[in-house]
C-alpha positions as CSV (number, residue, x, y, z in Angstrom):
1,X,93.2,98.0,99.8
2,X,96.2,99.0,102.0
3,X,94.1,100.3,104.7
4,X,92.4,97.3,104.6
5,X,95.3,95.0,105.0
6,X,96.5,97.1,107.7
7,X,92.9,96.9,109.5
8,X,93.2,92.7,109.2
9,X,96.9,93.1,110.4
10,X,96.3,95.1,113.9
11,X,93.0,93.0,114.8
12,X,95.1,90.0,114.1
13,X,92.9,88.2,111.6
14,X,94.4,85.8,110.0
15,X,94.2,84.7,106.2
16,X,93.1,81.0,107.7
17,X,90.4,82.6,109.6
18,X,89.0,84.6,107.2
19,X,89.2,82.1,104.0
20,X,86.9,80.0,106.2
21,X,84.6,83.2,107.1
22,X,84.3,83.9,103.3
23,X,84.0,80.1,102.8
24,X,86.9,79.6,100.0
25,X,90.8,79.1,99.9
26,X,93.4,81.2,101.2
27,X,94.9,81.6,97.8
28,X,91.6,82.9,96.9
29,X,92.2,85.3,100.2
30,X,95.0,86.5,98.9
31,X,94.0,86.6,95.7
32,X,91.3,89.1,96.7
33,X,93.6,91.0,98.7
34,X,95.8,91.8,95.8
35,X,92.5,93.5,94.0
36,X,92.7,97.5,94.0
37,X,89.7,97.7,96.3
38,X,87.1,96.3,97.7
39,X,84.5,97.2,95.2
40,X,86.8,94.9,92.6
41,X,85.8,91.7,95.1
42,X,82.7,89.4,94.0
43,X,79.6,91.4,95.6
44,X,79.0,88.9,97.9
45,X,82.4,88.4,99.8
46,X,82.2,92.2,100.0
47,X,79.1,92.5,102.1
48,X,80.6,89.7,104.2
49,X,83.2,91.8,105.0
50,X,81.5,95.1,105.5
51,X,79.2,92.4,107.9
52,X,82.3,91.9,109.8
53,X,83.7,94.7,110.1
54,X,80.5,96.6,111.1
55,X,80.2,98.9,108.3
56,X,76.8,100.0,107.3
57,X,76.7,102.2,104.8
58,X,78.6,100.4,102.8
59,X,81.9,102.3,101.8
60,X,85.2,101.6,102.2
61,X,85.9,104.7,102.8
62,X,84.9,103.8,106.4
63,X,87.8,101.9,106.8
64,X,90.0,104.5,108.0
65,X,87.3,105.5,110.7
66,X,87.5,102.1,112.5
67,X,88.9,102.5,116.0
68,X,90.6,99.3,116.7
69,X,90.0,98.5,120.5
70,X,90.0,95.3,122.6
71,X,86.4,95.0,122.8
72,X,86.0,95.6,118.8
73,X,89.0,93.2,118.5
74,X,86.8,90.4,120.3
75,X,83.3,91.4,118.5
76,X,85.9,90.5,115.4
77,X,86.8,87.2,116.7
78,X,83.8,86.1,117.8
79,X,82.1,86.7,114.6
80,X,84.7,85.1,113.3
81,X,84.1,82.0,115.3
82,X,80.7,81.4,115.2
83,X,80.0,82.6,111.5
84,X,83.1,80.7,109.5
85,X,81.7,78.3,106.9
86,X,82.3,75.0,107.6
87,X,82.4,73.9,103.8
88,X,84.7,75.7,101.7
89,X,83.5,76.6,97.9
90,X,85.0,74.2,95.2
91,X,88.1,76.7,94.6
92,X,89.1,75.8,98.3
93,X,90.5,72.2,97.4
94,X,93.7,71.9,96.4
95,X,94.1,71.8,92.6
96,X,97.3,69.9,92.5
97,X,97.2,70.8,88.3
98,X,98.2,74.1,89.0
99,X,101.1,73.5,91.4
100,X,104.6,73.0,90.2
101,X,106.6,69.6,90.8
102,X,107.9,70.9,93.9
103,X,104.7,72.2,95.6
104,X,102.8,68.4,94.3
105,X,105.7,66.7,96.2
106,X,105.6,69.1,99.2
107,X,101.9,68.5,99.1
108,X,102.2,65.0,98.9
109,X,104.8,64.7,101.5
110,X,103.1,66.4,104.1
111,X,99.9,64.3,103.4
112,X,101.6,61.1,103.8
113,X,103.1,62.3,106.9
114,X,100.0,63.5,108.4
115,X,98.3,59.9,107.5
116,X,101.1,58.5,109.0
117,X,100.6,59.7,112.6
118,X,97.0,59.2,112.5
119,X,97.7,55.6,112.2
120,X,100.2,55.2,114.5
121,X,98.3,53.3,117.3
122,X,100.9,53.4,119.9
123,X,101.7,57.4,119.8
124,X,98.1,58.5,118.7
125,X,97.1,60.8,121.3
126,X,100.7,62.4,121.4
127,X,100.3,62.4,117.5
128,X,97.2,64.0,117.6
129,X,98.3,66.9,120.4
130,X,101.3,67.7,118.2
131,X,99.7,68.0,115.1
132,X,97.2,70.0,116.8
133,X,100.0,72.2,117.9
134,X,101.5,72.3,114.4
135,X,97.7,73.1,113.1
136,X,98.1,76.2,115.5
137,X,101.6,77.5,114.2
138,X,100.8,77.7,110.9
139,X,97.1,79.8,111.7
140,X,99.2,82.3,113.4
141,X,102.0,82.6,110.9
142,X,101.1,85.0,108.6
143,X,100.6,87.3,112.2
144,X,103.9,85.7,114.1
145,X,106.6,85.8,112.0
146,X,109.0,84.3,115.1
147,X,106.8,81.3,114.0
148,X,108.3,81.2,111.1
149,X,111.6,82.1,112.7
150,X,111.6,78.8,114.8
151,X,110.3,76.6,111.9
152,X,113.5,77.7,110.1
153,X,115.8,76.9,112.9
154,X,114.7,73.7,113.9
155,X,115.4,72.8,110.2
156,X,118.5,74.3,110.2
157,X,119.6,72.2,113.3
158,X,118.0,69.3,112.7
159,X,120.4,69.6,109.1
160,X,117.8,69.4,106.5
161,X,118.7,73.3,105.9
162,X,122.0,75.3,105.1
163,X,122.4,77.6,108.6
164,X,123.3,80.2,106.6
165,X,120.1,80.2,104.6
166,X,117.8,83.0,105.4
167,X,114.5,82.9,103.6
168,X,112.5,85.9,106.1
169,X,114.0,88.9,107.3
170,X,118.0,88.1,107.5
171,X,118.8,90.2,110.3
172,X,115.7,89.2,112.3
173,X,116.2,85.5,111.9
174,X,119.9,85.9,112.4
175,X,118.9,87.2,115.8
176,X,116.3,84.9,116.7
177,X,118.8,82.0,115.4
178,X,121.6,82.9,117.9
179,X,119.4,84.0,120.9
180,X,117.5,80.4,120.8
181,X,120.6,78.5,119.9
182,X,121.8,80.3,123.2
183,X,118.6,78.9,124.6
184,X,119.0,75.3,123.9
185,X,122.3,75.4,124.5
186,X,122.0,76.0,127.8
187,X,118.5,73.4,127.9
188,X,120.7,70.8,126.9
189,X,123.8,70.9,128.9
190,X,121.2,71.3,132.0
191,X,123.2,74.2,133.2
192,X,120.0,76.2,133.9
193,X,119.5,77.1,137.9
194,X,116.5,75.1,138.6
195,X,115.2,77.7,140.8
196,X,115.5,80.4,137.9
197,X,113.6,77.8,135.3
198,X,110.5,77.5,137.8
199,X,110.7,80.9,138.4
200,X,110.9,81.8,134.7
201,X,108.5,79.2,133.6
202,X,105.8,80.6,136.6
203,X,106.4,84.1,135.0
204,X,105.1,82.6,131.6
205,X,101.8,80.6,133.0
206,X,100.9,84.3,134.4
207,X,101.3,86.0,131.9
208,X,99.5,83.6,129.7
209,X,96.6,82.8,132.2
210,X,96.1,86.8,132.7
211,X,95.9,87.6,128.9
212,X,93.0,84.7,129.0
213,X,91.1,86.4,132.3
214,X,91.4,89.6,129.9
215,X,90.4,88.0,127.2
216,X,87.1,85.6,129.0
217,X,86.5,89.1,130.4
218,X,86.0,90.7,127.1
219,X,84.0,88.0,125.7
220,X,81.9,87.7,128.7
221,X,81.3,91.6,128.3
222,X,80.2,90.7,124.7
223,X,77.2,88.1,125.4
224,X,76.1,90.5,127.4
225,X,75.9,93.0,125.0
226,X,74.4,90.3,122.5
227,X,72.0,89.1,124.6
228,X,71.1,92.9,125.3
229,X,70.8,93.9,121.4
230,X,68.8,90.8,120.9
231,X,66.2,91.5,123.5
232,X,66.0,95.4,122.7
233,X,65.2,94.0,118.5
234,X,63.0,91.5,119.5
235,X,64.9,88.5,117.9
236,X,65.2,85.1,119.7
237,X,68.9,85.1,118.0
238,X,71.3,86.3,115.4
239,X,70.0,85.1,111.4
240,X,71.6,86.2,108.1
241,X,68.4,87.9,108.0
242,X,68.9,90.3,111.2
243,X,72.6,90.6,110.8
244,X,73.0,94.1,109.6
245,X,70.5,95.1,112.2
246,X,71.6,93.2,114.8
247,X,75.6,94.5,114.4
248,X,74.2,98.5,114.5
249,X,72.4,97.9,117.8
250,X,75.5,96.2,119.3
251,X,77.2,99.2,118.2
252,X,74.9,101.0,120.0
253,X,74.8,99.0,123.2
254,X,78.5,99.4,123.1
255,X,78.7,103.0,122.6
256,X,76.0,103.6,125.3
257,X,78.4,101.6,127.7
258,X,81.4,103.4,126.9
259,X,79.5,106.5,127.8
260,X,78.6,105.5,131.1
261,X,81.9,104.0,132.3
262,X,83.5,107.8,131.3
């Protein structure tokens, strides 16, 4: 199960993302995870995750033979995307029997909160964005831990948390703490050089809007090769039905173009 974890951790799959592929909780995620093997899981999720991963004979074994690229990383993702499960099974809600005190108030607390900037009329689109933003922190913190490195500080200096407490990785957050205090710091007192701010700041929307050319480029590359697997099988699309088929000749197509670029 290792190499399996490992697999999920350098093709950045989240625990969020893939309790909605499987269609049930992340607990359930991670209680899966903590199985021996695959072969322990419920048949079903298995074969969903073979599915996913593009293995078709069925072993897990073939774990360690994936070659994790960018273009498999995006075949990932975009299965991901278009194949999660809206609906979650009935272990996906929250059985708030099972949680301690704590975790029912925590739960509870949040909720409110959450219902509370819904119905704020006046701040509801800014509500809406942050949340949104907040939504996106917590997918990507089981893959960022700086995410929950920031979480921590802000609670720290915002004094609902003792600055010496360290929950994550003490020297890492210790690090982080003092480098973005530093940051702040200097936000604050508005000692920045304006010039160096818009030049920083300009370095940052590049380096953003290239990874998302790389990344359009990727996908773009990926249609094609969908659209090309679909026409060569005969299908008018991708079905449950033609999956397993449909995944070997995209393999195929791919490999084909890897060929020819060499």
């Amino acid at each position: 199960m290792k190499s399996f974890n490992d697999l999920l951790q350098e093709l950045g799959v989240s625990k969020v993302k893939l309790a909605k592929y499987l269609g049930v909780s992340r607990q359930m995620v991670y209680n899966y995870l903590d199985l021996k093997s695959l072969d322990e899981w419920p048949n079903e999720k298995k074969l969903l995750i073979y599915k996913l991963l593009g293995i078709t004979d069925g072993s897990e074994k073939s774990l360690s033979k994936i070659k994790v690229t960018p273009e498999y990383s995006m075949e990932i993702e975009s299965k991901l995307n278009s194949s999660s499960q809206e609906s979650f099974d009935s272990d996906a809600l929250v059985d708030l029997k099972k949680l301690s005190k704590d975790e029912k108030d925590l739960y509870k607390n949040l909720t409110y909160l959450i219902k509370d900037k819904f119905s704020d009329e006046y701040k509801h689109d800014e509500n809406i964005a942050t949340l949104t933003y907040m939504y996106h922190l917590l997918q990507s913190m089981d893959n960022v831990k700086e995410v929950k490195y920031m979480l921590a500080y802000m609670s720290k200096s915002l004094g609902f948390t003792n600055p010496e407490e360290f929950k994550f990785n003490e020297n890492q957050q210790f690090s982080f703490e003092g480098i973005v205090h530093s940051a702040f710091t200097l936000y604050s007192s508005g000692g920045a050089s304006k010039t160096k701010v818009m030049e920083s700041h300009a370095r940052f929307v590049q380096e953003i809007e290239q990874k998302k050319e790389e990344k359009l480029a990727r996908t773009a590359q990926l249609n094609v090769f969908k659209e090309q697997a679909l026409k060569e099988l005969g299908y008018s699309s991708f079905t449950p039905e033609n999956a397993q088929e449909f995944i070997e000749k995209l393999a195929e197509i791919e490999c084909r173009a890897s060929s020819s670029s060499n």
